[in-house]
PDBQT receptor file of N, H, CA, C and O in Angstrom, charges set to zero:
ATOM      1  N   UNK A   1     110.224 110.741 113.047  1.00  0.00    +0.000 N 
ATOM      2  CA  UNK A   1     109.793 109.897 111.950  1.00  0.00    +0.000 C 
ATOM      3  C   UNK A   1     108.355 109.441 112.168  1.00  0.00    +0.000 C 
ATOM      4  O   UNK A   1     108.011 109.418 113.349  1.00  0.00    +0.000 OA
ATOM      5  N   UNK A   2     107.439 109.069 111.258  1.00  0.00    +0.000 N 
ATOM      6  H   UNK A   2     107.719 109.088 110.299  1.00  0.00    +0.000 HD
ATOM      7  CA  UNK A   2     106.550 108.558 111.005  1.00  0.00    +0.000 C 
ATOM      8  C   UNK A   2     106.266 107.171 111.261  1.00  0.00    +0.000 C 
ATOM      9  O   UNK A   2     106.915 106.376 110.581  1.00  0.00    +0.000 OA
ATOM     10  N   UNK A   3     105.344 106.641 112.188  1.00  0.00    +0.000 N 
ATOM     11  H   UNK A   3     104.817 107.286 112.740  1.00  0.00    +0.000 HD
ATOM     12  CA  UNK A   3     105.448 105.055 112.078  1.00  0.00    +0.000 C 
ATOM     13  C   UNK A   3     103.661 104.806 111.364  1.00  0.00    +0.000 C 
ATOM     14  O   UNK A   3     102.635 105.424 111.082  1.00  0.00    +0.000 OA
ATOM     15  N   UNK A   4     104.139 103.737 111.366  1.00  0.00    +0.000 N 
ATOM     16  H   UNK A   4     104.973 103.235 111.596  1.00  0.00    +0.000 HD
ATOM     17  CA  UNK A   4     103.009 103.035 110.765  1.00  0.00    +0.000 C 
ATOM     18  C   UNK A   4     102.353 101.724 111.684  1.00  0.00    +0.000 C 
ATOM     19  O   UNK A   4     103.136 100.906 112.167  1.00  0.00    +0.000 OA
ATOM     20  N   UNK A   5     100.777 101.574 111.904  1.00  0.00    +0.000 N 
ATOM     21  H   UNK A   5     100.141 102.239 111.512  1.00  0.00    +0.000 HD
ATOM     22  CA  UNK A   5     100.902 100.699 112.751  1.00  0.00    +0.000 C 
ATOM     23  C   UNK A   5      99.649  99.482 112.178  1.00  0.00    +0.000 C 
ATOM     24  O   UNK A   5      98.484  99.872 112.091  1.00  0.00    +0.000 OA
ATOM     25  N   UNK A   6      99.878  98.525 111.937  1.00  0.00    +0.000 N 
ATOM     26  H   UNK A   6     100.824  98.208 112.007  1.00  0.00    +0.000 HD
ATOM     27  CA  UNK A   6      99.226  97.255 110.856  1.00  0.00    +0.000 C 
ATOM     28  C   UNK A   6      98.690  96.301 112.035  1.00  0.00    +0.000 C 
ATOM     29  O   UNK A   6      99.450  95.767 112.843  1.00  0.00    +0.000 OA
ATOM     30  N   UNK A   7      97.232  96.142 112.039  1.00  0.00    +0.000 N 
ATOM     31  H   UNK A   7      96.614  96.576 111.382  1.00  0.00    +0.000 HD
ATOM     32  CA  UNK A   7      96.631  94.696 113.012  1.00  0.00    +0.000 C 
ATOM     33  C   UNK A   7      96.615  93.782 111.783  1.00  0.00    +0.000 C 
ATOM     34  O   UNK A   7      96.100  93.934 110.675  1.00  0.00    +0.000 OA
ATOM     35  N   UNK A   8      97.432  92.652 112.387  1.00  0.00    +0.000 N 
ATOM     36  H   UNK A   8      97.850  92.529 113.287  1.00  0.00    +0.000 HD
ATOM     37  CA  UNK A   8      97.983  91.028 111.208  1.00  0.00    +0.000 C 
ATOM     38  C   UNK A   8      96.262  90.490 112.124  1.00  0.00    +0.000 C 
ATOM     39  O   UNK A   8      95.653  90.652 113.181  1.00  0.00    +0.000 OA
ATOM     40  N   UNK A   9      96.148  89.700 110.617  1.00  0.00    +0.000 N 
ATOM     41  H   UNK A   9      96.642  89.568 109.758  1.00  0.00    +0.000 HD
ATOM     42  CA  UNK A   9      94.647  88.802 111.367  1.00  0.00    +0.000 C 
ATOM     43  C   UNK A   9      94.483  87.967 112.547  1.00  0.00    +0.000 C 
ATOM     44  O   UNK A   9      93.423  87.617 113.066  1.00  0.00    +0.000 OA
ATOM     45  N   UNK A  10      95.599  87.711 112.880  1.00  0.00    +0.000 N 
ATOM     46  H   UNK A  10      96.460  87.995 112.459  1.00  0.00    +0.000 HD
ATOM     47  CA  UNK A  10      95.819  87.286 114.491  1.00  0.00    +0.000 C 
ATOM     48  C   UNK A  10      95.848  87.913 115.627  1.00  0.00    +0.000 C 
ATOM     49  O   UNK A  10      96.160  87.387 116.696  1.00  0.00    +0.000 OA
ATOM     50  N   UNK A  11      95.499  89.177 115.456  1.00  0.00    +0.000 N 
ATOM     51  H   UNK A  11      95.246  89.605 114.588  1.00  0.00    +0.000 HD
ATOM     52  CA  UNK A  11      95.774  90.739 116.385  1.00  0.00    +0.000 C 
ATOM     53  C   UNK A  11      97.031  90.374 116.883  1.00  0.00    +0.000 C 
ATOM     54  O   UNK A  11      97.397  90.066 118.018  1.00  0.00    +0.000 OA
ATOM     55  N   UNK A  12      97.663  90.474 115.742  1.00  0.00    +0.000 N 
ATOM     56  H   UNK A  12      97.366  90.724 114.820  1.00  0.00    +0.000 HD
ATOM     57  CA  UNK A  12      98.875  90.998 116.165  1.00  0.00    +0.000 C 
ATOM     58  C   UNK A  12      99.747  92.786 115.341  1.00  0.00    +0.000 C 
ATOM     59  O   UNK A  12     100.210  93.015 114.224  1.00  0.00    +0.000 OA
ATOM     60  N   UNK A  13      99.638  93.403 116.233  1.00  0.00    +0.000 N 
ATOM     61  H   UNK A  13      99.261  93.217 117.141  1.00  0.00    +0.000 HD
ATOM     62  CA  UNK A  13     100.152  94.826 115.766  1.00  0.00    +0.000 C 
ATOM     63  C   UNK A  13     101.598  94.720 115.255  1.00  0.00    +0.000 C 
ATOM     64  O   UNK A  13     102.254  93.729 115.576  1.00  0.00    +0.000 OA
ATOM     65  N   UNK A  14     102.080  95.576 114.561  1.00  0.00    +0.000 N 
ATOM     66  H   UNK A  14     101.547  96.381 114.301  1.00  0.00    +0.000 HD
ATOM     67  CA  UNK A  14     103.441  95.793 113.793  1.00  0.00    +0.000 C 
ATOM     68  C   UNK A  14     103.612  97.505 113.866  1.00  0.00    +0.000 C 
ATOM     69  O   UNK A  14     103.007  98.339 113.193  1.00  0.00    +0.000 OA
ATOM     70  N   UNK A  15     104.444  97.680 114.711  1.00  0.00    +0.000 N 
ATOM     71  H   UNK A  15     104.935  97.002 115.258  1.00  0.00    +0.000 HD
ATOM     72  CA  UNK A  15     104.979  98.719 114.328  1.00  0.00    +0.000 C 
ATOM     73  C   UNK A  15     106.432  99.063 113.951  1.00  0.00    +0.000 C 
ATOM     74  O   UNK A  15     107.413  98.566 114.504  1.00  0.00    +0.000 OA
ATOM     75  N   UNK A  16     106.480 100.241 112.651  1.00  0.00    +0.000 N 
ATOM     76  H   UNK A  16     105.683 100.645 112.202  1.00  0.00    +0.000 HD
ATOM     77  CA  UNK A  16     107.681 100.520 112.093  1.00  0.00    +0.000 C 
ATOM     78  C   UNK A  16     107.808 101.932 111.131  1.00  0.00    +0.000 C 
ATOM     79  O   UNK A  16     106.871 102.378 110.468  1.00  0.00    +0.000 OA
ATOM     80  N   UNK A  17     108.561 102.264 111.171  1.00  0.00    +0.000 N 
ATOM     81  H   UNK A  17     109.321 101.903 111.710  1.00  0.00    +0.000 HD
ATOM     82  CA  UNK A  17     109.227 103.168 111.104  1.00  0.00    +0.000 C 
ATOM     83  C   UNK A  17     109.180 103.842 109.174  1.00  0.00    +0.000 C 
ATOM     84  O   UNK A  17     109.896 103.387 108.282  1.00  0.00    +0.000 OA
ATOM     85  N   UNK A  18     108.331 104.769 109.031  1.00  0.00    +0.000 N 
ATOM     86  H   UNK A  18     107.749 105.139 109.755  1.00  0.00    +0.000 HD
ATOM     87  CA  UNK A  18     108.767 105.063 107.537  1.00  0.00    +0.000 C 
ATOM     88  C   UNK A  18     109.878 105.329 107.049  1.00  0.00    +0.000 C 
ATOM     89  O   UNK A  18     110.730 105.814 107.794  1.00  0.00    +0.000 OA
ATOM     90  N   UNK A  19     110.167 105.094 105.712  1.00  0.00    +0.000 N 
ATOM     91  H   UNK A  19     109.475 104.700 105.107  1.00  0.00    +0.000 HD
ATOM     92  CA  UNK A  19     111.460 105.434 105.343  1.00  0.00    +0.000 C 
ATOM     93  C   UNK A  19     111.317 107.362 104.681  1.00  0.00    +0.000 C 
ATOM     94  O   UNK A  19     110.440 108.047 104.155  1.00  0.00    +0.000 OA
ATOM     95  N   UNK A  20     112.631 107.538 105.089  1.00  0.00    +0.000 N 
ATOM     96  H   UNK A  20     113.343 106.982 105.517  1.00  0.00    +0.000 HD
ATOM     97  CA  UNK A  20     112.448 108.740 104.657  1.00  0.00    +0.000 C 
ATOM     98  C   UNK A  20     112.677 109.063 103.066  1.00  0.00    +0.000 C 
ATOM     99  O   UNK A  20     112.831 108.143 102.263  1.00  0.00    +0.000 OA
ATOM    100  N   UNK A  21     112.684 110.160 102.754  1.00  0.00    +0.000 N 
ATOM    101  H   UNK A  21     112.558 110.907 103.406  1.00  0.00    +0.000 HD
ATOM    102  CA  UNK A  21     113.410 110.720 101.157  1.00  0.00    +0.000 C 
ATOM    103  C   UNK A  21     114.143 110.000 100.796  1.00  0.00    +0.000 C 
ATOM    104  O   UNK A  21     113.895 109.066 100.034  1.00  0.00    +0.000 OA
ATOM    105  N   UNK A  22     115.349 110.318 101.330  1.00  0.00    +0.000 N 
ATOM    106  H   UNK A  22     115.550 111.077 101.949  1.00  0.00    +0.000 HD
ATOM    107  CA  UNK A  22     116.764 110.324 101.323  1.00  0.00    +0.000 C 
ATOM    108  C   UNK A  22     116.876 108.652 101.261  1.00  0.00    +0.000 C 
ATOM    109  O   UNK A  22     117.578 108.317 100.307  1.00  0.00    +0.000 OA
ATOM    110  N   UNK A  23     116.458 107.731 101.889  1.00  0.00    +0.000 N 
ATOM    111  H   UNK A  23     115.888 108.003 102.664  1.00  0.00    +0.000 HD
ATOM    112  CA  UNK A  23     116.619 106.066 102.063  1.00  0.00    +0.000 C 
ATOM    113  C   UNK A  23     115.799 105.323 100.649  1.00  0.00    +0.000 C 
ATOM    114  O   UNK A  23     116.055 104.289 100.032  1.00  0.00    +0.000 OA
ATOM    115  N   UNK A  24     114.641 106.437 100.463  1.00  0.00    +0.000 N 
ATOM    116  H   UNK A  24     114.433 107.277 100.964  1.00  0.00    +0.000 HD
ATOM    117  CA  UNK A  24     113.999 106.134  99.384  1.00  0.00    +0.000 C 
ATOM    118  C   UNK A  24     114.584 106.278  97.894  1.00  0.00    +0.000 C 
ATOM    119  O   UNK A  24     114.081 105.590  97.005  1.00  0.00    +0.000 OA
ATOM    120  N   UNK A  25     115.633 107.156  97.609  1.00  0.00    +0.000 N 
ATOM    121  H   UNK A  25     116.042 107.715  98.331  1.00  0.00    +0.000 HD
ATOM    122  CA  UNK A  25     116.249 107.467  96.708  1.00  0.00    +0.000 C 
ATOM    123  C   UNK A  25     117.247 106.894  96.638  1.00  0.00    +0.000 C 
ATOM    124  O   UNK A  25     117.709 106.563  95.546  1.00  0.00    +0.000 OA
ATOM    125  N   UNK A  26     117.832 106.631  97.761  1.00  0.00    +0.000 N 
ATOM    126  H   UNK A  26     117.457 106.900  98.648  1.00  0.00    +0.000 HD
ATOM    127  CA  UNK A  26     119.186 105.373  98.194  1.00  0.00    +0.000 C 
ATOM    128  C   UNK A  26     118.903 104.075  97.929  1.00  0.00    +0.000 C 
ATOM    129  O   UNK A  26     119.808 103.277  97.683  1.00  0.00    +0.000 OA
ATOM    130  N   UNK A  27     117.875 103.794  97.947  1.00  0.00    +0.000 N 
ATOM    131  H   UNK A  27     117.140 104.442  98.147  1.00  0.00    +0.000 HD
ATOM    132  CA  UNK A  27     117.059 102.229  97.723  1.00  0.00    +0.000 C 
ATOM    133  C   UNK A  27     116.938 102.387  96.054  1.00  0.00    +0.000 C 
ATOM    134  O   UNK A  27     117.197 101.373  95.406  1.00  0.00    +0.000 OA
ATOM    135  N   UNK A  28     116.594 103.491  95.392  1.00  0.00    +0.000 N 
ATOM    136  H   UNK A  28     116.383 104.314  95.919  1.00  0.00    +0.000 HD
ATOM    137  CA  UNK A  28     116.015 103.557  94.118  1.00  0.00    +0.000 C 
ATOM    138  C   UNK A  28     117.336 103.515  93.291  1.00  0.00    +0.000 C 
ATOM    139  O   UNK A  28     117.220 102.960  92.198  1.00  0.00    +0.000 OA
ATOM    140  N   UNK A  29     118.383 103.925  93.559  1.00  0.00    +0.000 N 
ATOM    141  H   UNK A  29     118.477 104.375  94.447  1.00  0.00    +0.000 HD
ATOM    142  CA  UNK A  29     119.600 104.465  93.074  1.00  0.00    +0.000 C 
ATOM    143  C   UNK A  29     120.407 102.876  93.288  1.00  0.00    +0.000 C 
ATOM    144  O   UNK A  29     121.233 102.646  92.404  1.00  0.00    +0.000 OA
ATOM    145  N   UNK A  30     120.253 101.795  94.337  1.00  0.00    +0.000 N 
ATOM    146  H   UNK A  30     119.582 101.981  95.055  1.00  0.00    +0.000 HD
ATOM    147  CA  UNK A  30     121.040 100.711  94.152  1.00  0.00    +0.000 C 
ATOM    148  C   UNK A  30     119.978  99.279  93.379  1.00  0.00    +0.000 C 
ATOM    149  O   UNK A  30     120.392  98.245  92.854  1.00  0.00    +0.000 OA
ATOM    150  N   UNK A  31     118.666  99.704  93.564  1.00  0.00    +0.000 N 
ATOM    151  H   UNK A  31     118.330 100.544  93.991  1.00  0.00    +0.000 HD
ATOM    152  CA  UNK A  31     117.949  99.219  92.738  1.00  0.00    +0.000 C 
ATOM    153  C   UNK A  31     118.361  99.087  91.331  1.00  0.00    +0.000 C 
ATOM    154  O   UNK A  31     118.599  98.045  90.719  1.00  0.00    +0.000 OA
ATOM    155  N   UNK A  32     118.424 100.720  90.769  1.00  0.00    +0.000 N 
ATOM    156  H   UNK A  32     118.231 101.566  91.266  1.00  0.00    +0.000 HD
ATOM    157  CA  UNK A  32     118.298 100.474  89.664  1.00  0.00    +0.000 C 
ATOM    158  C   UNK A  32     120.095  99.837  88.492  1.00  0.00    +0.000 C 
ATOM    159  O   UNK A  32     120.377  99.368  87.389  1.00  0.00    +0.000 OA
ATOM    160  N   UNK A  33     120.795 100.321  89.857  1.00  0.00    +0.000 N 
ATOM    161  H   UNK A  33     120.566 100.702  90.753  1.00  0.00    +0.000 HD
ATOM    162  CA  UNK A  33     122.472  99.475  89.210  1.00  0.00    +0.000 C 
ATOM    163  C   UNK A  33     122.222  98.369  89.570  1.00  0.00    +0.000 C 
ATOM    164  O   UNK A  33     122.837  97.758  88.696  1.00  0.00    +0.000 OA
ATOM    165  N   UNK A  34     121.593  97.268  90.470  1.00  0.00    +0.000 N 
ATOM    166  H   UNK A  34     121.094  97.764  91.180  1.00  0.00    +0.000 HD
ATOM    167  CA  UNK A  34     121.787  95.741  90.131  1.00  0.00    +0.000 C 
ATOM    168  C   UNK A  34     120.789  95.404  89.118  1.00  0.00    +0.000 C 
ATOM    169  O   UNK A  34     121.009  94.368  88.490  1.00  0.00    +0.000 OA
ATOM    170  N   UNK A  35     119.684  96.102  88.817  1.00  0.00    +0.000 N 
ATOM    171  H   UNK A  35     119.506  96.943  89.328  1.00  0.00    +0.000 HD
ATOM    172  CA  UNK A  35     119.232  95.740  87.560  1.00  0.00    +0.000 C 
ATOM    173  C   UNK A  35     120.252  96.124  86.264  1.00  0.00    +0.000 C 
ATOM    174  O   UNK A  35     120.663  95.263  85.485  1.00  0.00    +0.000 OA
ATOM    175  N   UNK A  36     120.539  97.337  86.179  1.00  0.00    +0.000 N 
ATOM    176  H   UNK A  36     120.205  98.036  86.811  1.00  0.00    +0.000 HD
ATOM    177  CA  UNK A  36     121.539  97.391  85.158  1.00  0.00    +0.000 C 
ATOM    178  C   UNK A  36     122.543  96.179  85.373  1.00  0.00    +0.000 C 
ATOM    179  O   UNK A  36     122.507  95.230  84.589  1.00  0.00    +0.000 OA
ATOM    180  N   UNK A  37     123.289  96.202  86.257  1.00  0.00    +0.000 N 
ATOM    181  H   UNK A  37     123.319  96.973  86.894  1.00  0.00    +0.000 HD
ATOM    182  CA  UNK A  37     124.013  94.972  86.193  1.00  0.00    +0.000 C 
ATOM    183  C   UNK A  37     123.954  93.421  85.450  1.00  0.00    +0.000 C 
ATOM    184  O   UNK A  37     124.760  92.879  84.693  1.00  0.00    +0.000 OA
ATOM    185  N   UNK A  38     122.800  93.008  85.938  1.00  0.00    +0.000 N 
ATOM    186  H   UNK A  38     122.145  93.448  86.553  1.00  0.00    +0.000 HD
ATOM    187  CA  UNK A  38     122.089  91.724  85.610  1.00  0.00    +0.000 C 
ATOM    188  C   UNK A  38     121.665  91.777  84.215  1.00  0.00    +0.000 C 
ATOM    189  O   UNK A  38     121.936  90.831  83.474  1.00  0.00    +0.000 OA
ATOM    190  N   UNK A  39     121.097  92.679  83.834  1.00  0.00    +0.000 N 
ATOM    191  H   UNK A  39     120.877  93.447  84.436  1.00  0.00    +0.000 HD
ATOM    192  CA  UNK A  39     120.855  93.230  82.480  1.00  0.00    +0.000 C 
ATOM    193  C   UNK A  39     122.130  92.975  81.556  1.00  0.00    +0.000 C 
ATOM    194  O   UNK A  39     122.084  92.200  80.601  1.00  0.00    +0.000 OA
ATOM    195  N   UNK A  40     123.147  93.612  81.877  1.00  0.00    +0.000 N 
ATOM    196  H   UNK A  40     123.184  94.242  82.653  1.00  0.00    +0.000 HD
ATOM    197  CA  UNK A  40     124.169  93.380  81.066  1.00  0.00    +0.000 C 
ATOM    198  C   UNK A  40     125.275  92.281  81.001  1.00  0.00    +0.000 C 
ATOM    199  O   UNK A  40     126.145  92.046  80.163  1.00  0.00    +0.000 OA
ATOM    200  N   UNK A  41     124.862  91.565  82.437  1.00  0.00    +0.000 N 
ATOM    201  H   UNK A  41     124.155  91.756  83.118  1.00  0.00    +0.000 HD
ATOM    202  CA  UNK A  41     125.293  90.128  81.909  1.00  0.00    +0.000 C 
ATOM    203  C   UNK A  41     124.564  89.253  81.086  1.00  0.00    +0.000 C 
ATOM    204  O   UNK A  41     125.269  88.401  80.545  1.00  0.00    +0.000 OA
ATOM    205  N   UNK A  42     123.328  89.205  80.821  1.00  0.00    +0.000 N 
ATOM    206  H   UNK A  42     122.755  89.897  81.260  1.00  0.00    +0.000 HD
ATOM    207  CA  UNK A  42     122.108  88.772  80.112  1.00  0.00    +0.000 C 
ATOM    208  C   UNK A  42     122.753  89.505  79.054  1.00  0.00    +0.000 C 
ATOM    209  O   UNK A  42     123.510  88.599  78.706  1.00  0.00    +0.000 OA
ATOM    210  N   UNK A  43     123.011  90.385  78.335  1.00  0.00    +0.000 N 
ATOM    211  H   UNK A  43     122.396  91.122  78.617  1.00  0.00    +0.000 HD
ATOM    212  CA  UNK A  43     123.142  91.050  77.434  1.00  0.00    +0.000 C 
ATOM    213  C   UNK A  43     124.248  89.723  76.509  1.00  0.00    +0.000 C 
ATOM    214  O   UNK A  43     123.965  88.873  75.665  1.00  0.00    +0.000 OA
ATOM    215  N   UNK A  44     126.034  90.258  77.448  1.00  0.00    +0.000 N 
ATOM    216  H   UNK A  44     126.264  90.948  78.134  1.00  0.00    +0.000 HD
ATOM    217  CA  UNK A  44     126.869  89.359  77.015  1.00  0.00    +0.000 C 
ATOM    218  C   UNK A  44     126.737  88.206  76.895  1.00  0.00    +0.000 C 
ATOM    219  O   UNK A  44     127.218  87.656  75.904  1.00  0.00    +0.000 OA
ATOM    220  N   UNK A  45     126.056  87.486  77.852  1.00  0.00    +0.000 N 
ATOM    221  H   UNK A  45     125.665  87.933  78.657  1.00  0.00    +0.000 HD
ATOM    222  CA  UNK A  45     125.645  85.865  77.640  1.00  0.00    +0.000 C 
ATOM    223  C   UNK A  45     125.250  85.735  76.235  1.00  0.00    +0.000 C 
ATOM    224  O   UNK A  45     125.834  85.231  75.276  1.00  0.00    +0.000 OA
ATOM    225  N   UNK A  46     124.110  86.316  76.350  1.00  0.00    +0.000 N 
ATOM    226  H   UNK A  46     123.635  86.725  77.129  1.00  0.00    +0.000 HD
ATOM    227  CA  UNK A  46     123.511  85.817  74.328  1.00  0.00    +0.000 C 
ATOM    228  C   UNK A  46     124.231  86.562  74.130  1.00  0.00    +0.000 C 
ATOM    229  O   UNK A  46     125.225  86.022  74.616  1.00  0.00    +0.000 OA
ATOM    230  N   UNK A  47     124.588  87.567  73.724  1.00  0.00    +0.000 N 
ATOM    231  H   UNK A  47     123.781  88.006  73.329  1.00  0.00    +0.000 HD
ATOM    232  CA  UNK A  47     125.528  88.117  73.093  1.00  0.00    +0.000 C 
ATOM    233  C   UNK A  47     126.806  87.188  72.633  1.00  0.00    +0.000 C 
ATOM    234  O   UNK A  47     127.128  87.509  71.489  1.00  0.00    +0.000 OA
ATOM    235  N   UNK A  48     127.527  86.277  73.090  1.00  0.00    +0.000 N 
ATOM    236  H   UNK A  48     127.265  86.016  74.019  1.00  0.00    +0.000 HD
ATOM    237  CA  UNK A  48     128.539  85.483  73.355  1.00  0.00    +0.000 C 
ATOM    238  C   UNK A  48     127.984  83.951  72.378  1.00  0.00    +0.000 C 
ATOM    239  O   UNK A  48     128.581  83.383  71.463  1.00  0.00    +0.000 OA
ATOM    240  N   UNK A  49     126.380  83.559  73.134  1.00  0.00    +0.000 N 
ATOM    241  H   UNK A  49     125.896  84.021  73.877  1.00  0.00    +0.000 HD
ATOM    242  CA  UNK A  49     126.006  82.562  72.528  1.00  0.00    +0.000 C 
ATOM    243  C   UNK A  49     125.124  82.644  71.206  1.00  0.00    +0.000 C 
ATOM    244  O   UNK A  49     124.642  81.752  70.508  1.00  0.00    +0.000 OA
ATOM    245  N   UNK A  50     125.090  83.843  71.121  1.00  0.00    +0.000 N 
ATOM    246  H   UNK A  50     125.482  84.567  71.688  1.00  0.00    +0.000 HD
ATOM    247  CA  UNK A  50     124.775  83.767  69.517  1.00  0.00    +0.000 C 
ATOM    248  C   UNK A  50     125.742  84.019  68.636  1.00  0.00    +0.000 C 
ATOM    249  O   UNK A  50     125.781  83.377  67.587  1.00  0.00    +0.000 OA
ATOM    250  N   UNK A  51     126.428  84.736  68.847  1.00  0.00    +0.000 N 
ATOM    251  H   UNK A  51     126.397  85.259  69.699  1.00  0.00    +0.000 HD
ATOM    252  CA  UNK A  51     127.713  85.102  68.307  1.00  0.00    +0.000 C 
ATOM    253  C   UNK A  51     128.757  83.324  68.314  1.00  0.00    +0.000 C 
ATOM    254  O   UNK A  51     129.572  83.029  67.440  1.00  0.00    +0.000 OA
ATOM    255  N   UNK A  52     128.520  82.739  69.109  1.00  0.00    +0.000 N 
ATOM    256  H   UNK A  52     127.858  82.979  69.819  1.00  0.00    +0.000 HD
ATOM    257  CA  UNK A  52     129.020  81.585  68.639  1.00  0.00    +0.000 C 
ATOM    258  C   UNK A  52     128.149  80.356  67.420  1.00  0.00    +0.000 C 
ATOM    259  O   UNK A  52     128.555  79.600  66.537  1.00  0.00    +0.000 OA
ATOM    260  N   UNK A  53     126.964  80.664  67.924  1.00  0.00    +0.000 N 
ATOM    261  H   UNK A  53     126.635  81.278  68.642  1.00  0.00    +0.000 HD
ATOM    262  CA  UNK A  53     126.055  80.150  66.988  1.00  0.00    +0.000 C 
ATOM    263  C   UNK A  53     126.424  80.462  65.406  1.00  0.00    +0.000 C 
ATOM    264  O   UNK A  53     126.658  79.667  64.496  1.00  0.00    +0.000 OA
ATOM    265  N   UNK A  54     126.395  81.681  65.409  1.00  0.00    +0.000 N 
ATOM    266  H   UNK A  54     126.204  82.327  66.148  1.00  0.00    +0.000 HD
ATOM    267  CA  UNK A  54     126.489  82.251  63.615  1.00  0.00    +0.000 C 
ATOM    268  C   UNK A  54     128.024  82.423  62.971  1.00  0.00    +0.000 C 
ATOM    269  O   UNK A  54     128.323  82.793  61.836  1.00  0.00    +0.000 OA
ATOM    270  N   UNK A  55     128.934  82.013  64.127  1.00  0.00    +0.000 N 
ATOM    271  H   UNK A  55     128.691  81.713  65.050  1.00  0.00    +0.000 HD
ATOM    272  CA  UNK A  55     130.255  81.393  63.635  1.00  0.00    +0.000 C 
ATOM    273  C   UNK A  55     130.210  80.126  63.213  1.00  0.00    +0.000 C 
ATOM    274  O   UNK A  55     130.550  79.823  62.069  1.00  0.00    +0.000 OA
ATOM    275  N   UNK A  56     129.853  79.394  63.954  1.00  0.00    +0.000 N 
ATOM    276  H   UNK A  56     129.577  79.640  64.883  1.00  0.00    +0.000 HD
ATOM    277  CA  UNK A  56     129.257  77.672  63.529  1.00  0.00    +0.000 C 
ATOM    278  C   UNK A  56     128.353  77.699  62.215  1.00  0.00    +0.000 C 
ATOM    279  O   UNK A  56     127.948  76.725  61.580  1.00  0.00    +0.000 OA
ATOM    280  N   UNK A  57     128.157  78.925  61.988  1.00  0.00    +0.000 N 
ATOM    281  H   UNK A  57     128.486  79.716  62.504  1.00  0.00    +0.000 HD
ATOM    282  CA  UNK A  57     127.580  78.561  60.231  1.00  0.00    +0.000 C 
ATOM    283  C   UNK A  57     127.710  78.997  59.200  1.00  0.00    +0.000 C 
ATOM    284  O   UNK A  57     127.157  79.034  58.101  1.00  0.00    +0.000 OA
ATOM    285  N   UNK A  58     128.664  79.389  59.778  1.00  0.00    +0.000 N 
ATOM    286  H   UNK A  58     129.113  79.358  60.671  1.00  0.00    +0.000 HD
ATOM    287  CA  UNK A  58     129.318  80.478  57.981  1.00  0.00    +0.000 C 
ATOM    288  C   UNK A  58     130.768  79.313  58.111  1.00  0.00    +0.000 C 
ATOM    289  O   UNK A  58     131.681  79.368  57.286  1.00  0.00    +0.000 OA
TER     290      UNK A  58
């Protein structure tokens, strides 16, 4: 693997480890279901509270 090595303004070095393909697509792939997720509770919420709203006025 590939590391990477960063001087922090305190000289202090960091070294670590790139991610590969495979972790990168694994990261992208659970990324993008808790956004879907969250998304679609946001969805039902208003969904729910407007839908109660425009019962309250008819």
């Amino acid at each position: 693997m590939q590391t990477v090595r960063i001087r922090t303004s305190q000289n202090v070095e960091i070294d670590y480890e790139v991610a590969g393909l495979g972790d990168r697509v694994l990261g992208r792939i659970i990324d993008v279901g808790v956004l879907t997720g969250v998304l679609y509770i946001f969805y039902f919420i208003f969904l729910f509270f407007f839908a109660s709203i425009f019962q309250d006025i008819q």
